[in-house]
VMD Tcl script that draws the C-alpha trace (Angstrom):
set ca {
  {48.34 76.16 -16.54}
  {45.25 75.71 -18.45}
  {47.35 73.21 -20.65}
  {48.23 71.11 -17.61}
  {44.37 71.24 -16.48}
  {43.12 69.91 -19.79}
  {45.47 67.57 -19.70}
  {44.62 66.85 -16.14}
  {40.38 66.32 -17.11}
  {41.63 64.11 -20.50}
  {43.85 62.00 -17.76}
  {40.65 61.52 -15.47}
  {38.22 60.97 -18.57}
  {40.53 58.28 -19.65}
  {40.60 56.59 -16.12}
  {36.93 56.92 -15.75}
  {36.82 55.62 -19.43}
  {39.15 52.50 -18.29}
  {36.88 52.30 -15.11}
  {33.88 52.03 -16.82}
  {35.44 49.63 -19.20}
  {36.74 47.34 -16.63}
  {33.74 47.46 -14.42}
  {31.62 46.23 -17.92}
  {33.48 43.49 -18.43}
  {33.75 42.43 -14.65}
  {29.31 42.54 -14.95}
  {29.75 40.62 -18.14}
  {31.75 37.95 -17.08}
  {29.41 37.72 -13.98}
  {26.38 37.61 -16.28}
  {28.25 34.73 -18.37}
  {28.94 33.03 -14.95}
  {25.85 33.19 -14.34}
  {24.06 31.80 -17.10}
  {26.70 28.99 -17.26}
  {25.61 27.84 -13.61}
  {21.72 28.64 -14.56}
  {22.55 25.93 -17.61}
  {24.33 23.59 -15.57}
  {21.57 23.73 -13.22}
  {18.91 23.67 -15.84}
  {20.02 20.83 -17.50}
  {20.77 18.64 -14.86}
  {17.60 19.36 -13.52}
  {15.78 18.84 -17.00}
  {17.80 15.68 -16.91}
  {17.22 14.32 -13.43}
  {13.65 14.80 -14.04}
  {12.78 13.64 -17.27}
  {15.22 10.18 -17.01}
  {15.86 9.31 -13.18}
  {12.92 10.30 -11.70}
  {9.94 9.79 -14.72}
  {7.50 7.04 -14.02}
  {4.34 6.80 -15.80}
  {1.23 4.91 -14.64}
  {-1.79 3.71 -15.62}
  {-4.19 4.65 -13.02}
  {-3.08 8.67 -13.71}
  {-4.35 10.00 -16.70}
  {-1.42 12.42 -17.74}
  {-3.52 14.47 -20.47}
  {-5.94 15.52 -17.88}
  {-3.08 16.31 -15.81}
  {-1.78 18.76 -18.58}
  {-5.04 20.55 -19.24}
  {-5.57 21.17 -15.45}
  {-2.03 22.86 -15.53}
  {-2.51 24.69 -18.32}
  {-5.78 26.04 -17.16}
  {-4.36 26.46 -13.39}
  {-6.70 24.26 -11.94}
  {-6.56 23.25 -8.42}
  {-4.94 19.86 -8.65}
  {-4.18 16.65 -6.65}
  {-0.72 14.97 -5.80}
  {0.17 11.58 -4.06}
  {2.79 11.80 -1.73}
  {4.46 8.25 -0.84}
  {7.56 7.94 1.42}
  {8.26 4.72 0.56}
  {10.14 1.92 3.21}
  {11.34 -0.79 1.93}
  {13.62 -3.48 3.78}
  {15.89 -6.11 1.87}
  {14.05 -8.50 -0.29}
  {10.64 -6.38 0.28}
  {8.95 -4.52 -2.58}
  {7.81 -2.03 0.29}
  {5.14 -0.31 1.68}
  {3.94 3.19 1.80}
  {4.76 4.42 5.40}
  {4.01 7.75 4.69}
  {0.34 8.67 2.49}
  {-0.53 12.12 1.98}
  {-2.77 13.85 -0.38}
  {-1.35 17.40 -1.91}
  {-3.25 19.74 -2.89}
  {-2.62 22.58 -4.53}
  {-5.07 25.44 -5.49}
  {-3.90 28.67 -6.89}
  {-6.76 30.65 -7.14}
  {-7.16 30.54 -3.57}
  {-3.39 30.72 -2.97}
  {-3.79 27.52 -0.78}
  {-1.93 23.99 0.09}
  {-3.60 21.47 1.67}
  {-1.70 18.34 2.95}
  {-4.19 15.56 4.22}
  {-2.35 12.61 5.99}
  {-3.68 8.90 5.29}
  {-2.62 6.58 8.22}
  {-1.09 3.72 6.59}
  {-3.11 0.95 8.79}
  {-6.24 2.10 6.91}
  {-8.90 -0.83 6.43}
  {-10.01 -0.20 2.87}
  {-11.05 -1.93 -0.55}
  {-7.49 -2.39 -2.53}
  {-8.30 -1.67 -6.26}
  {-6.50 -4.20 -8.40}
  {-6.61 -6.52 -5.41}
  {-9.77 -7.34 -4.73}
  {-9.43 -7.32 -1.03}
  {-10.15 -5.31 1.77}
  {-6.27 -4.80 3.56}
  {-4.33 -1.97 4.83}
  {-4.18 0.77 2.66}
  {-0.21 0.99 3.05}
  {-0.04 -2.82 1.41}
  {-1.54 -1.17 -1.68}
  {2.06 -0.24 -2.58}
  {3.33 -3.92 -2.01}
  {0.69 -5.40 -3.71}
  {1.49 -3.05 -7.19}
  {3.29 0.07 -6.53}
  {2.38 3.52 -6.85}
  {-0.09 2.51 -9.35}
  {-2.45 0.27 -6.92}
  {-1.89 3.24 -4.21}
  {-3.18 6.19 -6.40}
  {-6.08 3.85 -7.36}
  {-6.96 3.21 -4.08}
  {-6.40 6.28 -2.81}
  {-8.35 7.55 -5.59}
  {-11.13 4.93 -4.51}
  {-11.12 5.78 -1.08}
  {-11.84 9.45 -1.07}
  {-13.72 9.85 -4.47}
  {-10.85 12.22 -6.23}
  {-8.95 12.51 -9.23}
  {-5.25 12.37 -8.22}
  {-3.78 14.06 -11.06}
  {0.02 13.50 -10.11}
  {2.48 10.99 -7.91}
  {5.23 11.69 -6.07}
  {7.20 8.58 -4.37}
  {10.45 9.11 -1.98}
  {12.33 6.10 -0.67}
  {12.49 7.39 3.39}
  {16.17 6.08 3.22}
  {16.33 9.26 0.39}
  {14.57 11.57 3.25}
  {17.93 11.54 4.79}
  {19.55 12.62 2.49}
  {17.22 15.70 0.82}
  {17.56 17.62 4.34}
  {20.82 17.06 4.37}
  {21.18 18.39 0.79}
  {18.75 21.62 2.36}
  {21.14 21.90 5.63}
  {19.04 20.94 7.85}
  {15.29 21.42 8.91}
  {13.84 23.24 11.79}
  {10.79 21.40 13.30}
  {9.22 22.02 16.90}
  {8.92 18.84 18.71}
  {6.05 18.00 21.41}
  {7.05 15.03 22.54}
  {10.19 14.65 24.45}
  {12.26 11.70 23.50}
  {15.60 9.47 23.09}
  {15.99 7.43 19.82}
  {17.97 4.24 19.81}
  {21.21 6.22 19.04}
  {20.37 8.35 22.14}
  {19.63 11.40 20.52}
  {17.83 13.44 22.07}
  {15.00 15.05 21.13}
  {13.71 17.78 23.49}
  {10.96 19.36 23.45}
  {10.79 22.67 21.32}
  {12.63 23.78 18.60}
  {14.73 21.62 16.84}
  {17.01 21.71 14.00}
  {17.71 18.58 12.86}
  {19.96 16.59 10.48}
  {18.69 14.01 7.49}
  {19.36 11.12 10.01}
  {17.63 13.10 13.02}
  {14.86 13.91 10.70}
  {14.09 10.26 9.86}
  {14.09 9.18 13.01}
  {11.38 12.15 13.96}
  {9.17 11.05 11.13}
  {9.59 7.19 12.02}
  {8.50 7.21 15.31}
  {5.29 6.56 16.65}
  {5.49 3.99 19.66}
  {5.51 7.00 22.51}
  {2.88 9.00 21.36}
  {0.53 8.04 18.05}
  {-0.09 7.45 14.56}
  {-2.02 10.68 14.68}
  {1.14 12.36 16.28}
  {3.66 10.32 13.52}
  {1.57 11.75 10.42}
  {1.76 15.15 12.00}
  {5.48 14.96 11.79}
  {5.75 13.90 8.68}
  {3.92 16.74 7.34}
  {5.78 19.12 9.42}
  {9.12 17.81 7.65}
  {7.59 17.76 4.35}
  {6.85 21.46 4.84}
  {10.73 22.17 6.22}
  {11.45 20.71 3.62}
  {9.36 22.37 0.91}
  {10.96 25.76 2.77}
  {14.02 25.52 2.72}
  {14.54 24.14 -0.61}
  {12.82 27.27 -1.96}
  {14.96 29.43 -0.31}
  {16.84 31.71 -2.17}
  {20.02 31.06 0.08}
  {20.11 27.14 -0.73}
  {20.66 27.89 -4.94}
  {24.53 26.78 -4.45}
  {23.13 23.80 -3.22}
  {20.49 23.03 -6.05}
  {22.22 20.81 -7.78}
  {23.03 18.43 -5.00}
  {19.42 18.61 -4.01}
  {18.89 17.73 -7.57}
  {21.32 14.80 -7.80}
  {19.51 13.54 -3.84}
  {15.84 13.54 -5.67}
  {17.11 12.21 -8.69}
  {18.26 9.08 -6.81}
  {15.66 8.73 -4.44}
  {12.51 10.07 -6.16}
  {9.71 8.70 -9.01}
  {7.09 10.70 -10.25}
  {5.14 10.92 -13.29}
  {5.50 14.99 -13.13}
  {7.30 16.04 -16.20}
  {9.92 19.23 -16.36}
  {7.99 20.95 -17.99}
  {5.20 20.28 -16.00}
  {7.37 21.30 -13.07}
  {8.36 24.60 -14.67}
  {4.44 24.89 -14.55}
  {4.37 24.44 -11.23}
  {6.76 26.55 -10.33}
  {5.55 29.57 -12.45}
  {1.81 29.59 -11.89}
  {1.27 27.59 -8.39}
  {4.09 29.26 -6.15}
  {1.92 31.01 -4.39}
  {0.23 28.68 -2.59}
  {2.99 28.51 0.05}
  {1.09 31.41 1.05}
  {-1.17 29.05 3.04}
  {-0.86 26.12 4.47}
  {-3.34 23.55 5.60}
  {-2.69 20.11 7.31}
  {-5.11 17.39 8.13}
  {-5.14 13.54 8.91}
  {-8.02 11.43 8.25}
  {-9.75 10.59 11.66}
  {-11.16 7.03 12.77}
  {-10.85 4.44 15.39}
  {-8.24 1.55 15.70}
  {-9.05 -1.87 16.45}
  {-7.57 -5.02 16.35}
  {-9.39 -7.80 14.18}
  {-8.00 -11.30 13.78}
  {-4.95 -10.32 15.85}
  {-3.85 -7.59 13.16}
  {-3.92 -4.06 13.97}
  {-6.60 -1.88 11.26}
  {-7.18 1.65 11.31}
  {-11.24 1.81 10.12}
  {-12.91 5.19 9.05}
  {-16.34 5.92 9.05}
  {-18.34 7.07 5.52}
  {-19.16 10.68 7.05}
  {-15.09 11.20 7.38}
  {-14.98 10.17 4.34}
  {-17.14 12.52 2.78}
  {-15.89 14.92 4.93}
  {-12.17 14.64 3.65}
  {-13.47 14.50 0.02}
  {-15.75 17.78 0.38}
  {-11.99 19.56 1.81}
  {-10.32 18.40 -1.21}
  {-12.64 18.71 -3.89}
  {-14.63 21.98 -2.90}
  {-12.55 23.74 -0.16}
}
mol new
graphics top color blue
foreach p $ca { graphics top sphere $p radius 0.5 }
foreach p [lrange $ca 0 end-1] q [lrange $ca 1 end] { graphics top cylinder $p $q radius 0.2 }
display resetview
């Protein structure tokens, strides 16, 4: 009997032994998984970044940019959603200033409305400031953003609005809260309340403007932006990083490196924490039969003294 029980415990050792063995390399090969998809991701990301998506300009001055990340300095990005229509360079229909400061854990989006009289630097002229981007890209914008509001922007971040569609759709879908009830020309409708809506839904929400205002439109915009911003970072959408990264590698230009972006990333998450939103305020009036959107000098100063010392 005590034979049979010995041989009994070296019969269970051996299965636990065989457990334990098989349940090691299960982890392992999970490990190996994933690190393989970490890779993939990595380097398509690295790649999407660095070739698709790079564009350096003149009016940023990148080394500047690099100390200020280093250092974790509150910095300054240009956000252009960018329309353009066949045989037009485009314009920037949406114009917001990001902010980011993490030693106050804070984000601050402040909306520009894009019929903005202002000086256009590189121009010479006094225009709209959305025909900034017409006139010489995201170059002329930053500058005369930069102009404007008496900042440093120390990064640029251009979408094509066409590519809007197709980033929430790569997310699965935003959820927004609508105040305005409404039926696009497709005869959606949007109700009022909460909404979850598509890419194609979602352009149309940050597009409109003709039943409510451009103070209204801007608010939208940010509101997606944020949705956006959300649910990419959510931990449940990292199947579907690498088609966001293929949508923003198509559709995006910025002169924010990968590495610069790991940066980010690392040292300025936290400023999802909390989130501001403002729009530039002044008074529309028509002048020569064109539509211009003027703001005073003490908004002006006012929006600087939020972004530079708030």
């Amino acid at each position: 009997m005590k034979f049979n029980t010995r041989r009994s415990k070296v019969k269970q050792k051996k299965k636990r032994y065989r457990w334990i063995k098989l349940t090691g390399t299960l982890f392992l090969l999970l490990l190996l998984g994933v690190g393989i998809y970490v890779y993939n991701i990595y380097s398509n990301a690295k790649e999407a970044v660095n070739n698709r998506m790079n564009s350096n300009i003149s009016s940023i001055d990148s080394e500047e940019t690099k100390k200020k990340l280093a250092a974790n300095e509150k910095i300054n990005i240009l956000l252009l959603g960018i329309d353009k229509r066949e045989n037009d360079k485009g314009r920037s229909d949406a114009m917001i200033v990001l902010t980011l400061d993490p030693k106050n854990d804070k984000m601050q989006l402040i909306s520009i409305p894009r019929d903005t009289h202002t000086y256009i630097v590189g121009k010479n002229i006094e225009d709209k400031i959305n025909h900034a981007y017409a006139f010489g890209g995201s170059d002329m914008s930053v500058a005369t953003v930069e102009n404007m509001l008496d900042i440093d922007i120390d990064g640029f971040v251009e979408i094509n609005m066409e590519g809007l569609s197709d980033l929430v759709d790569s997310v699965g879908g935003i959820t927004v809260y609508n105040n305005t009830d409404w039926y696009d020309e497709n005869g959606f409708h949007y109700s009022e309340g909460e909404l979850h809506l598509n890419g194609k839904q979602a352009l149309g929400y940050v597009r409109m403007r003709k039943l409510d205002s451009d103070f209204a439109r801007t608010e939208r915009q940010r509101e997606v932006i944020q949705a956006i911003i959300k649910k990419g970072t959510n931990f449940a959408n990292i199947t579907k990083i690498n088609e966001i990264i293929n949508v923003l590698g198509n559709n995006v230009k910025t002169n924010i490196t990968f590495n610069e972006m790991q940066n980010l990333v690392s040292n300025y998450s936290n400023v999802l924490k909390n989130t501001e939103s403002y729009m530039v305020q002044g008074e529309g009036k028509m002048v020569d039969k064109t539509w211009y959107y003027f703001v005073s000098e003490e908004e002006l100063e006012k929006v600087n003294e939020m972004i530079v010392n708030n």
